[in-house]
N, C-alpha and C positions, 0 to 999 in steps of 0.2 A: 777622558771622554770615550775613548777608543775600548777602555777595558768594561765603562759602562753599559756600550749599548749590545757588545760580546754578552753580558749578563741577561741582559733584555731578551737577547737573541735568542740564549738556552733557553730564557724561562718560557717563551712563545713558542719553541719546540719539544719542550717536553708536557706542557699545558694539551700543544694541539696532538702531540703521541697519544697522554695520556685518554683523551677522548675519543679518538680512533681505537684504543686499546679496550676503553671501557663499554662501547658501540659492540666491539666486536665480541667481548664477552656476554652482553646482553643478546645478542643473536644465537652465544652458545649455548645460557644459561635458560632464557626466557622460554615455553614452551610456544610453536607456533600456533598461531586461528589458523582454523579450519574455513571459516567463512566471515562475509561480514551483510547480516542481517542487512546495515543501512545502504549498500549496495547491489544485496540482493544475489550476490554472485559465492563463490567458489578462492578461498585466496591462494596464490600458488605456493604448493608445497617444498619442501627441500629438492630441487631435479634429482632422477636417480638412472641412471645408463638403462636399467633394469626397466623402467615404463617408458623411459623415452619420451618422445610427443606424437601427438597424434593430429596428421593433418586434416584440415575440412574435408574431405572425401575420403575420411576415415582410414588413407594408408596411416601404419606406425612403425615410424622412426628413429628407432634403438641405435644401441650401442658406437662403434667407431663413428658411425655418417651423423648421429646426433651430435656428434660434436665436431666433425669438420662443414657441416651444413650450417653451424652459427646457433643452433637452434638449442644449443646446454647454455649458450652466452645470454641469448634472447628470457631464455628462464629464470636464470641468475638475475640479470637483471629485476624482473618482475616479482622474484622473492623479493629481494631484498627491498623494492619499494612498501610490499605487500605488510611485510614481516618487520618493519625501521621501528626500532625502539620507539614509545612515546609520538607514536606516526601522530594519532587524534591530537595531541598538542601542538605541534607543528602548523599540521593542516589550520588548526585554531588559530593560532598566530597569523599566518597566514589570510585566514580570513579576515580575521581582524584591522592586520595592517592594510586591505582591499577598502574595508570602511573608512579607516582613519584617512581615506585619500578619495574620499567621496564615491567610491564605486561600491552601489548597495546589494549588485547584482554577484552572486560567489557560485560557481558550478551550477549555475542555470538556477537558483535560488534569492529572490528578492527578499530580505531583511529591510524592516521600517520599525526602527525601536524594540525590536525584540517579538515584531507579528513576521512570520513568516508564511512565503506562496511560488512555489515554483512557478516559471515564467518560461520557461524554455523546455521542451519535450522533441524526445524522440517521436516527431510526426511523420505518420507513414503517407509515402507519396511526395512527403518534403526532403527529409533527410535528417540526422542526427541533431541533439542540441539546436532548435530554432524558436524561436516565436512565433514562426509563422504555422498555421494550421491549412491542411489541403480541404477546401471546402466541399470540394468532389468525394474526396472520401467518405466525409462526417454524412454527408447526403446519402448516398448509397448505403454506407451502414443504418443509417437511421431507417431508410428507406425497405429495406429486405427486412428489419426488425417487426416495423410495422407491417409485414408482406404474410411473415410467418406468425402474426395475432391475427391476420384480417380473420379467416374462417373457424377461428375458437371458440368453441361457445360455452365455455367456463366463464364466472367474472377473474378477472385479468387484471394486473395491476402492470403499472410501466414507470417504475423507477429511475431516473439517469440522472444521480449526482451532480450539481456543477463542482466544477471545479474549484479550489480557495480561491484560486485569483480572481475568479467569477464573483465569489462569495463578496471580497474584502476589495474590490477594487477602486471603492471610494474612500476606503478606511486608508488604502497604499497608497492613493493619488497614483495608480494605474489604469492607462488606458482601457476603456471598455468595450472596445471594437470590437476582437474576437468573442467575447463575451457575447452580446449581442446577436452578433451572425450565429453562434450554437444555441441560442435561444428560440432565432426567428425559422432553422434548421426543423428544432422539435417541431415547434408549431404549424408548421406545413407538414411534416411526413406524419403528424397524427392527428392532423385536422380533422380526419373523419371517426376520428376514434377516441375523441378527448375525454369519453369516461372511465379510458381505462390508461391514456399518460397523464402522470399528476407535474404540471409544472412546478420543480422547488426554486428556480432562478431568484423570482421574487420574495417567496417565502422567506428562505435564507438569506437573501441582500436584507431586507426589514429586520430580523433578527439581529445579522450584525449591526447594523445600523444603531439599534436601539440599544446597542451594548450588550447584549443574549449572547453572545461569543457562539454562533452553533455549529464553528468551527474551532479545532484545533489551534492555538500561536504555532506549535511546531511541528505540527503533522500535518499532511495531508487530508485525511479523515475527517467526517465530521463527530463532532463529541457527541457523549450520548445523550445529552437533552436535544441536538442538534437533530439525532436519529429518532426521538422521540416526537419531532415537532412533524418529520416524513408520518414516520405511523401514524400521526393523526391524521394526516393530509390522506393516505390510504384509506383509512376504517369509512371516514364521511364519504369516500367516493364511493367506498361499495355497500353506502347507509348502514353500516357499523357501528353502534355508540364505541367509540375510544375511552378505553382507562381515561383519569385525569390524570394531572402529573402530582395533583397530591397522594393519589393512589401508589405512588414508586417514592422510593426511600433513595435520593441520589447519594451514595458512598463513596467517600473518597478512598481508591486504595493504594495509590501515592501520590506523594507531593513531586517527584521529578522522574516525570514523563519526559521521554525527550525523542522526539516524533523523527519520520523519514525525511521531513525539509530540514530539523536542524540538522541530519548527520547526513544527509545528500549535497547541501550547503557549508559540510566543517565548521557549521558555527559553534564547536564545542565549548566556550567559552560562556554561552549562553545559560539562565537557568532551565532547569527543567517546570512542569507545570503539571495542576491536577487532570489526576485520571478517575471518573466516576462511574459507578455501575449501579444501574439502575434496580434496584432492590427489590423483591417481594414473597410477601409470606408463601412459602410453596416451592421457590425456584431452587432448590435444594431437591426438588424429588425427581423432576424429569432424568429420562433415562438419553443419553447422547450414544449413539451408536454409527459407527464410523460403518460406509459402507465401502464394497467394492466396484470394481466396474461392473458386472454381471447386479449391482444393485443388492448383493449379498452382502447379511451382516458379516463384521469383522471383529470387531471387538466393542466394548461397551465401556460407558464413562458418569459418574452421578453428576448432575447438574451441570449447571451451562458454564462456568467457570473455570478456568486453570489458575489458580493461584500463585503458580510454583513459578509462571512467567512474569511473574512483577520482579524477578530479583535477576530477570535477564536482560539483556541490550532491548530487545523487542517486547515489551510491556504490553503492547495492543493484543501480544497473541493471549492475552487471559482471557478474549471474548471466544467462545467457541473450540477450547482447547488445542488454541494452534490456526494451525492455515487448513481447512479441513478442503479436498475436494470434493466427498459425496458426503453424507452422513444423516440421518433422521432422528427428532429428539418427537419424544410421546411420553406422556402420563398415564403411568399403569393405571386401571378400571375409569376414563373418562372416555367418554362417548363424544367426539367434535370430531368436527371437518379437519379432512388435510389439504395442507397448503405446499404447494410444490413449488418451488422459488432454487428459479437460476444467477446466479449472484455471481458478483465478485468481492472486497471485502469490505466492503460498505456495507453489505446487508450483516457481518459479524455483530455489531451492536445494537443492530435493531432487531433481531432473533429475539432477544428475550423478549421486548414486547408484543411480540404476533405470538411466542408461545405461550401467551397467557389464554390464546382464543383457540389457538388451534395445534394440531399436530404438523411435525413438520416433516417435508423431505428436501433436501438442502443438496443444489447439485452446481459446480462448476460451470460457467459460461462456455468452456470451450467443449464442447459435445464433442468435437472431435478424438479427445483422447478416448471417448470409447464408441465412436464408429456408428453414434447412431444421431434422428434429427429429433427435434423438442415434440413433435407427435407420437415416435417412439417411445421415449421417455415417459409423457402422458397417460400413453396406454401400458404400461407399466406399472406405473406409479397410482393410476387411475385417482388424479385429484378431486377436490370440489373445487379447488380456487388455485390461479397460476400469478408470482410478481417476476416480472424482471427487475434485479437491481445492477446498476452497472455505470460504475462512474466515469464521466467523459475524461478523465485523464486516460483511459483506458482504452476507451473509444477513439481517442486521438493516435493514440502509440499501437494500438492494436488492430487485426483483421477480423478479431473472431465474430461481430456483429454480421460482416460479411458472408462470414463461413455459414451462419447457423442456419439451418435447414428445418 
């Protein structure tokens, strides 16, 4: 007995060596990321004496003190979580085993059958990770939005995404409370201006409803017939005949999408789903031209599409070649209005269809990166037509509605 479980013993310590050994060559062997797209962040590098760390008040902490301060130990750590072999699997499992025990909720992400809606946001005013939204905030932002349209007198468009959970919270059997309050929030700070806020609250609840998906299952975003049902909601407000949707050729250009709630959520286990782009004869000719902050061209790009990002982690960035912050798309020898639209990336899929009407100039919500306010811009850009687009998860987590001058 004694000699058998001696055998047992070896075999369990050279099993569990051999997997520490095999961990540790994959950390030797594997090349590290750089980043990770579904986080959004930076992942940490191999520590090196030579960069050191650099604390929030920008002193840097090199050589001998970086490593009797804790802060080579601090690193190490954060590699190696960063950089763990087969990390997405793990985390999967993990997620999975949260389900198999009835808990639907995984890194602030609600899973119902494979529909996904984040639930939990970094709400400014609240703190990290909550469900709760500061209503004071959402007010004041909505509030100074509406402050800086009052004396425009361009036609004006006021875009504000709801939220998925917003979208699907009958579909989830999720409370509709906050939902709700950011509904009843627009309706007062644009009471006197409602032909230029298009409420989508309702729009997109009926769509899901009816089964229209005109959100994502694993993104955030809404899809592009989703973004297509906004632009019509647009065109009619500013007495626009809208394309129809038989006029757009919906393409599928893959079958496994797999959006920022499944990998904010680790639901990696999950499948991926179709990504479409809304098609038309012509959209091959616009000219995409990145600009800078002086609003000077940079470089130049044919059509509205990046192709080369479907075979990346982040598949959304095919709309608009990437995460652009400024940029202008035009058709060589067509005579139309320009539309000058401050976005965040909900307006990425709905670009094609305005640029079928009009030229564009395509400029980041946060004006602050280049020091000037949405009047400045204006007379710059000198439009015929201004949209805000800007999704309330955004508006939630974020000040820049605040900021905008």
């Amino acid at each position: 007995m004694k000699k058998k479980n001696r055998i047992s013993d070896i075999i369990s310590i050279v099993l569990f060596l051999a997997m520490i050994l095999g961990f540790s060559l994959s950390f030797a062997v594997l090349p590290d990321k750089e980043s990770s797209p579904s986080e959004g962040r930076d992942l940490q590098a191999l520590p090196s004496f030579s960069e050191g760390y650099t604390a929030p008040d920008g002193t840097e902490i090199k050589g001998l003190d970086y490593l009797l301060h804790g802060y080579l130990a601090d690193d190490f750590d954060e590699y190696f979580c960063d950089q763990f072999p087969l990390r997405n699997m793990f985390l999967g499992l993990s997620a999975l085993t949260e389900q198999a025990f009835g808990r639907y909720v995984n890194n602030g992400v609600l899973n119902k059958d494979g529909d996904l809606a984040a639930v939990e946001f970094d709400a400014v005013g609240v703190g990290s990770s909550t469900e709760y939204i500061s209503e004071e905030h959402i007010k004041a932002s909505l509030e100074n939005l509406s402050a800086v349209c009052h004396d425009l007198s361009i036609p004006t468009g006021i875009l504000l995404p709801p939220r998925a959970v917003d979208v699907k919270h009958d579909s989830l059997s999720y409370p509709a409370d906050n939902s709700l309050m950011l509904e009843a929030l627009c309706e007062d700070a644009f009471c006197d201006r409602c032909g230029r806020y298009i409420n989508l609250f309702d729009t997109m609840q009926s769509l899901n409803d009816s089964g229209e998906q005109p959100y994502y299952l694993t993104d955030h975003h809404w899809t592009t017939k989703g973004a297509y049902y906004a632009y019509k909601e647009l065109m009619e407000s500013w007495g626009v005949t809208p394309y129809g949707m038989e006029d757009f050729d919906f393409v599928t250009v893959t079958e496994d999408f797999k959006g920022t709630a499944l990998r904010n959520g680790n639901y990696f286990y999950l499948d991926g789903e179709e990504l479409q782009l809304a098609r038309y004869e012509g959209d091959e000719d616009f000219t995409v031209t990145e600009l800078n902050l002086a609003f000077k061209p940079s470089e130049e790009k044919n059509g509205l599409y990046d192709f080369t990002a479907l075979e990346g982690e982040d598949a959304y960035s095919v709309f608009l070649h990437g995460k652009p912050t400024h940029m202008s798309i035009s058709l060589e020898g067509a005579e139309r209005e320009t539309l000058l639209i401050f976005k965040d990336s909900f307006a990425h899929s709905l670009v094609p269809f305005l640029a079928r009407h009009y030229d564009l100039v395509i400029v980041d919500m946060d004006t602050s990166r280049f020091g000037t306010s949405v009047s400045t811009v204006i007379s710059m850009v000198n439009p015929d037509r201004l949209l805000f687009v800007y999704n309330f998860e955004n508006i939630i987590e974020t000040d820049k509605l605040i900021k905008l001058k």
